[in-house]
C-alpha positions as CSV (number, residue, x, y, z in Angstrom):
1,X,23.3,155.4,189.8
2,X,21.7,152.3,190.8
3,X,19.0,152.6,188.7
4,X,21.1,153.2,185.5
5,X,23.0,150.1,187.0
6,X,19.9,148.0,187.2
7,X,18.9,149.1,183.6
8,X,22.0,147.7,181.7
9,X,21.9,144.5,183.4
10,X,18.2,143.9,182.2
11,X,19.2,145.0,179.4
12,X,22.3,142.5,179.2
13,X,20.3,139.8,180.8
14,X,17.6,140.6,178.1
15,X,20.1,140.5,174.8
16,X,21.3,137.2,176.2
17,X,18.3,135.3,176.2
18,X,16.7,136.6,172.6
19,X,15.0,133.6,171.5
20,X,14.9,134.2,167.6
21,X,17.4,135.5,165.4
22,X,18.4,135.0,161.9
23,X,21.8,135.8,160.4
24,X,24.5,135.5,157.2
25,X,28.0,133.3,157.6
26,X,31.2,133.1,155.4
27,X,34.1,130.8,156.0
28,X,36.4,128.2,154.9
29,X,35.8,125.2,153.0
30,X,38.4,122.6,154.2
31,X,37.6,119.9,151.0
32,X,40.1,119.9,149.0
33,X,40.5,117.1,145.8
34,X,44.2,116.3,144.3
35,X,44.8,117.5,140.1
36,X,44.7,114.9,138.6
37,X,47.7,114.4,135.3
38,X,47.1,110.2,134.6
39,X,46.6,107.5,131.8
40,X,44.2,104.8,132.5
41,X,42.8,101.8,131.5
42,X,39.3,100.1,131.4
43,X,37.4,97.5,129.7
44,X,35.3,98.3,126.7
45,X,32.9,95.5,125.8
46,X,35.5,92.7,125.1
47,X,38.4,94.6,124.7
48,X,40.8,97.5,126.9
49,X,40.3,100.4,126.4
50,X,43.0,103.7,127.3
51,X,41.8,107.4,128.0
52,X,44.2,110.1,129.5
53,X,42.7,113.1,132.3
54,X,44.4,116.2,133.4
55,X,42.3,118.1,135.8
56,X,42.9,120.8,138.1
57,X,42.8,121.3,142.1
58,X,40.0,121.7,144.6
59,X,41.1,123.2,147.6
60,X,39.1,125.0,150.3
61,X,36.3,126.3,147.9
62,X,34.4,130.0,148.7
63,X,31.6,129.3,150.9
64,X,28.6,131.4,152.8
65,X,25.0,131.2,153.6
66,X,22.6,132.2,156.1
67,X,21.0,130.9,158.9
68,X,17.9,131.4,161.3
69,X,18.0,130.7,165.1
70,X,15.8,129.5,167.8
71,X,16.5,129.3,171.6
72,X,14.4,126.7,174.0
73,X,13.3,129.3,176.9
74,X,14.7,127.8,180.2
75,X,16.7,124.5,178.3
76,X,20.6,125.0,177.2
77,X,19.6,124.2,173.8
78,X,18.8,125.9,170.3
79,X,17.7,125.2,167.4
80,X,19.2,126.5,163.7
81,X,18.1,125.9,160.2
82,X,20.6,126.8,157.5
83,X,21.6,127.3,154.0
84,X,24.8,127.0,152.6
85,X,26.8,127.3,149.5
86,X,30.3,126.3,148.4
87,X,31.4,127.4,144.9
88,X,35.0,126.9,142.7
89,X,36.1,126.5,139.6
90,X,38.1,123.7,138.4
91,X,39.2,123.1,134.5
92,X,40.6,119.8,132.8
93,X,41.4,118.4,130.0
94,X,40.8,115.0,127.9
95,X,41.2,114.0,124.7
96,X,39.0,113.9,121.6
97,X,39.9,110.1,120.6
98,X,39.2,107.1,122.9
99,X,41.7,104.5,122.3
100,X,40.1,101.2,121.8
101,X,43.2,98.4,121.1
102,X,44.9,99.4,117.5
103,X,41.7,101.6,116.8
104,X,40.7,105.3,117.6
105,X,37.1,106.6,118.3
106,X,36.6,110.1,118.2
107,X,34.5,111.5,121.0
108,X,31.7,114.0,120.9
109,X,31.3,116.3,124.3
110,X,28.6,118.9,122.6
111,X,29.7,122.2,123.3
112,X,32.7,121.6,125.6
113,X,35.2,123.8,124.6
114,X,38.2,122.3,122.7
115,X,41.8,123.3,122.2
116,X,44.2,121.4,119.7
117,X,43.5,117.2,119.8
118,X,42.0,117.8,123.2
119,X,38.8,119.4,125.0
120,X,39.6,122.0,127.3
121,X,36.8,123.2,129.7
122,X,36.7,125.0,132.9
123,X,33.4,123.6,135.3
124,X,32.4,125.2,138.6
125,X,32.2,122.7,141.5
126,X,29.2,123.9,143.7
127,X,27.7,122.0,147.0
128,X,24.5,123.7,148.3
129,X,23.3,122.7,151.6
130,X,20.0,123.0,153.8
131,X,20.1,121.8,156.7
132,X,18.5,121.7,160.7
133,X,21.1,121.5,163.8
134,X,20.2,120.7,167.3
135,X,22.8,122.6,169.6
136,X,23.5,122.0,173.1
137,X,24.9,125.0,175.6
138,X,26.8,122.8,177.7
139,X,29.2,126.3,178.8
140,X,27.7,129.4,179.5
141,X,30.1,132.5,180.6
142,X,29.6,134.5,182.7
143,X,27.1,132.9,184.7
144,X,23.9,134.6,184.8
145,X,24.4,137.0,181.6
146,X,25.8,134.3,179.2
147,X,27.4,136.4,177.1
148,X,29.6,133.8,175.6
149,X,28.3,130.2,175.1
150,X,29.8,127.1,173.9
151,X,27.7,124.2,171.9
152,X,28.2,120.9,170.6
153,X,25.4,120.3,167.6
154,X,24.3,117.7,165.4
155,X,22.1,117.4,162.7
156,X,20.7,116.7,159.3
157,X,20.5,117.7,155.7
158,X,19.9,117.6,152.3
159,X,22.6,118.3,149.7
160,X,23.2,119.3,146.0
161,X,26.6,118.4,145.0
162,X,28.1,118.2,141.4
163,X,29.8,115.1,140.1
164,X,33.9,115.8,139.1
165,X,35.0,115.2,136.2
166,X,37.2,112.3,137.2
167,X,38.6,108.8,136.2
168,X,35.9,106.9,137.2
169,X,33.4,109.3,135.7
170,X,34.8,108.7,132.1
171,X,35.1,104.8,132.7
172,X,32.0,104.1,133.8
173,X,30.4,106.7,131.3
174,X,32.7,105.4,127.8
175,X,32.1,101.4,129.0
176,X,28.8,101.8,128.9
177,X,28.8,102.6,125.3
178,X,31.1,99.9,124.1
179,X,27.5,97.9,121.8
180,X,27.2,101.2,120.1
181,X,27.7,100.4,116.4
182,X,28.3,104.8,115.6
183,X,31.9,105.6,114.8
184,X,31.4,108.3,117.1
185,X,30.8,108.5,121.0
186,X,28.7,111.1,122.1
187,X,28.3,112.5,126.0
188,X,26.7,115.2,127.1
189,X,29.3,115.7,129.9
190,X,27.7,119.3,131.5
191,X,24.4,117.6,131.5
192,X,25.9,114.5,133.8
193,X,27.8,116.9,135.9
194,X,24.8,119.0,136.9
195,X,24.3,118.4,140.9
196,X,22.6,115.5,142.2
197,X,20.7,115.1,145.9
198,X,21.8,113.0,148.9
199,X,20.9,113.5,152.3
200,X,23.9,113.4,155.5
201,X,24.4,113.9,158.7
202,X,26.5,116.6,160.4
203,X,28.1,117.3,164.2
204,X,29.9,120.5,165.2
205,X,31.4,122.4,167.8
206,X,30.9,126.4,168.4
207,X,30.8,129.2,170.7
208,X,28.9,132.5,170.2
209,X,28.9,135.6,171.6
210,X,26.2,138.1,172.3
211,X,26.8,142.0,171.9
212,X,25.9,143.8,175.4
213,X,22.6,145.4,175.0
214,X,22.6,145.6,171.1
215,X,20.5,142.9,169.1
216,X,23.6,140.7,167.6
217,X,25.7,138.2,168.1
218,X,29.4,136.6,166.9
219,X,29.5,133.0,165.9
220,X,32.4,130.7,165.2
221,X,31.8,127.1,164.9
222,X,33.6,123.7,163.0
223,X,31.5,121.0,161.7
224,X,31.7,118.1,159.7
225,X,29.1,116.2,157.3
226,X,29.4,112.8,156.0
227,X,26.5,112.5,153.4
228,X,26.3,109.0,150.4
229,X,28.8,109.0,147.9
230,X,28.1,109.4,144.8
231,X,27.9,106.4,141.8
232,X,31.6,107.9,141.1
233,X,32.9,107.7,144.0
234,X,34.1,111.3,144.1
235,X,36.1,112.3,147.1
236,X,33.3,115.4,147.6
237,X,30.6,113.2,149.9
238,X,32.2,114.1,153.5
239,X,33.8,117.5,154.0
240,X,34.0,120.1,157.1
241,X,33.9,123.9,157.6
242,X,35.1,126.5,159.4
243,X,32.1,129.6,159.4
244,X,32.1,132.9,160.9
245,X,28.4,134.4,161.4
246,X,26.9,137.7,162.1
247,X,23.5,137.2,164.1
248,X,20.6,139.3,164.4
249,X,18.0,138.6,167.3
250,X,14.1,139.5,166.8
């Protein structure tokens, strides 16, 4: 009996100190962007211009990823690098005609998808992350055997995020042609929403729990990343999440 009872706590002790790992997560995205149903008004060259925008939602996109892990033998800290991906559709709707004083110039917007006097298209938002975290194990439970251990982390990344379509996207885009002497505008609007790369910083809070004597471990943690916004101002460039993992030490 003592012998079987020595054996399972090496064996805890042992599970609770694996020092590589790698693992998948899935969780909540908590951005979320308002729709969007306005007129608005910009200059064009010398003179005003009007455009409308209806666009839907953002809220709490689909995310998940995966992640590998490495403990410091001796120090309360670990190290994780990561990858992770957040993903929803979003549609909206503009007209064909930019309204330039008393005239109308009819817009060209290749092969977005058009529906009456207006183009009608449905875009996926996506945000792709990889990333490095520093954690720190400032709570280990129960003492010895760890099997539960709470971290504060911070880190770095680079990001792949997709302009909106929003207000200032068409302003900026439409003024910039207002020399062109065509009677037609043309922008290639899926081309200038494909992602673009900014780097950002990120801090978190989790706890994660190791399975007694089987190679895994249960992760929850929260963290938030501020990275540059983007030249229109999008409200996409900070965001936090809520992940769930499922670890599996080496």
């Amino acid at each position: 009996m003592k012998k079987i009872v020595i054996l399972i706590s090496l064996l805890l002790v042992t599970s609770s100190y694996a020092l590589v790992g790698f693992g998948v997560h899935g969780g909540l995205d908590l951005m979320e962007v308002d729709k969007i149903n306005k007129e608005f008004k910009f200059d064009f060259g010398d003179k005003e211009a009007t455009y409308s925008l209806e666009r839907e939602a953002i809220e709490n996109p689909v995310a998940f990823g995966a992640q590998l892990y490495f403990d410091f033998p001796i120090f309360p800290l670990g190290l994780e690098a990561g990858y992770y991906m957040a993903v929803q559709k979003y549609r909206w709707i503009a007209p064909k005609d930019l309204q330039v004083g008393n005239e109308s110039i009819p817009l060209d917007f290749s092969d977005i998808d058009t529906s009456g006097n207006s183009y009608n298209h449905e875009f996926t938002y996506a945000r792709a992350s990889v990333d490095a975290t520093l954690k720190y194990y400032f709570l280990e439970l129960p003492p010895a055997v760890n099997l539960m251990r709470f971290y504060l982390g911070a880190g770095v990344g680079v990001h792949f995020i997709t302009p909106l379509v929003s207000e200032q996207f068409f302003e900026d885009e439409l003024s910039e042609m207002s020399n062109s002497s065509s009677n037609q505008l043309s922008l290639d609007v899926e081309d200038l929403v494909k992602s673009k790369t900014t780097f950002g910083a990120h801090f978190g809070v989790g706890t994660m729990i190791d399975i007694p004597v089987l190679p895994i471990s249960l992760n929850v943690d929260y963290r938030y990343t501020i990275t540059k916004e983007n030249e229109y101002g999008d409200e996409t460039s900070n965001f936090s999440t809520i992940r769930g993992s499922l670890n599996f030490y080496l």
